[in-house]
C-alpha positions as CSV (number, residue, x, y, z in Angstrom):
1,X,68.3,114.8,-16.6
2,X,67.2,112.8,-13.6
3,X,63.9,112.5,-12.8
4,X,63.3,114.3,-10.1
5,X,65.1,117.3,-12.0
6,X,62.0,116.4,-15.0
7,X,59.3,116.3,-12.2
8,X,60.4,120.1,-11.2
9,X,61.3,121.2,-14.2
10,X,57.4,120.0,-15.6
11,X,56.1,121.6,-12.5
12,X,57.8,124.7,-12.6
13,X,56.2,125.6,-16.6
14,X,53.0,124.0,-15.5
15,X,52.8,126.7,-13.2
16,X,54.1,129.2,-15.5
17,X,51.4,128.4,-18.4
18,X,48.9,128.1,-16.3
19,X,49.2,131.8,-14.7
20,X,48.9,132.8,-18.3
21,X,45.3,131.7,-18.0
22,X,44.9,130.0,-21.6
23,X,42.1,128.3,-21.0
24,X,40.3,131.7,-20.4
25,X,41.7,133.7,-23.3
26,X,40.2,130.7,-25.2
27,X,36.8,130.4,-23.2
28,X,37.3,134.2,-24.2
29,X,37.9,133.8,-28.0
30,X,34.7,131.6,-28.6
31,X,32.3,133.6,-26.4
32,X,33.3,136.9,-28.6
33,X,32.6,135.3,-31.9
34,X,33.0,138.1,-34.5
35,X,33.6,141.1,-32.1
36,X,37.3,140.6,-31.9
37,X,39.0,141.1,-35.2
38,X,40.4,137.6,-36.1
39,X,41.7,136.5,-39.5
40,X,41.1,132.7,-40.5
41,X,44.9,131.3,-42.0
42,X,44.5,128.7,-44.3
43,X,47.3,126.5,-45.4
44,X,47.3,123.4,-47.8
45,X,49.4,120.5,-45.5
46,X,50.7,117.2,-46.1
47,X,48.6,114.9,-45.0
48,X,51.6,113.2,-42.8
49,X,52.1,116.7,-41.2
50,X,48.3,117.1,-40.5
51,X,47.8,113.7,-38.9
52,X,51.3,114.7,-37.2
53,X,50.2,118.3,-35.9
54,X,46.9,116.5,-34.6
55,X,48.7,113.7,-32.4
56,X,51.2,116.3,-31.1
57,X,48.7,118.7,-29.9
58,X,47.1,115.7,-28.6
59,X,50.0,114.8,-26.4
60,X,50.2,118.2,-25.2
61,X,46.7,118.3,-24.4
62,X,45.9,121.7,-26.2
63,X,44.3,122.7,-29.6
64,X,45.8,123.3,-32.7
65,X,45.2,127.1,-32.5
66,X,47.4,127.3,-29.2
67,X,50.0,125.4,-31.1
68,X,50.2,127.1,-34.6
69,X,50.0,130.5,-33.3
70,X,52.8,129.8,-30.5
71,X,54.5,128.1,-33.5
72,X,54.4,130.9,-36.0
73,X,55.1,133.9,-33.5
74,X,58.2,132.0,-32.3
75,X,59.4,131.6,-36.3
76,X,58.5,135.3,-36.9
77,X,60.4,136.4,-34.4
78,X,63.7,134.2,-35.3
79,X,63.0,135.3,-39.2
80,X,62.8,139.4,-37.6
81,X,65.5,138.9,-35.6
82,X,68.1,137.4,-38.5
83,X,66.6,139.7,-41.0
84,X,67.8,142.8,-38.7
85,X,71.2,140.7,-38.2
86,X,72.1,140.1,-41.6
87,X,71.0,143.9,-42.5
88,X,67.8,142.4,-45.2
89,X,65.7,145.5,-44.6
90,X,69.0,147.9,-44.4
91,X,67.5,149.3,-47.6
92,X,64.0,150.0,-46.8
93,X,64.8,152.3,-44.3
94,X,67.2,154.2,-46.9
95,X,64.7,153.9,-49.1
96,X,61.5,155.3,-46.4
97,X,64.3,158.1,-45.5
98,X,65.0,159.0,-49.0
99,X,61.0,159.7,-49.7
100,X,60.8,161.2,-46.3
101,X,63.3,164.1,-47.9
């Protein structure tokens, strides 16, 4: 990809993400403290992915919130989507409409 096809490609999210105000919904965030219903999710790392997570969100020049939850609604909706592809949950609903009866 040429450069100038980087430059406008870079400028074209910029402006994207930054319509999505997410400096505000942050500024947001800490000025609610516990009014908004927020659960803390804890996970033991590697150190060598923690030190990793922490210079990539450095490069990106957002925090590690931002990040993880972009991260984990992105692999939540791939593990929905091939879940409903491969029929996983096919059974449930049998199941719900069999106690429904």
């Amino acid at each position: 990809m040429s450069d100038f096809k980087q430059f406008i490609q870079f400028r074209a999210l910029a402006f994207k993400f930054e319509r999505q105000n997410y400096d505000l919904t942050e500024a947001t965030l800490a000025s609610v403290g516990d009014a908004l219903p927020l659960r803390n999710v804890c996970a033991k790392l590697t150190v060598e992915l923690s030190d990793r997570l922490d210079q990539v969100v450095s490069v990106l020049g957002i925090n590690k919130r931002s990040f993880i939850e972009r991260a984990l609604i992105e692999a939540m909706d791939q593990a929905d989507a091939m879940l409903t592809e491969v029929g996983a949950l096919d059974f449930e609903d049998e199941e719900n409409a069999e106690a429904a009866k």
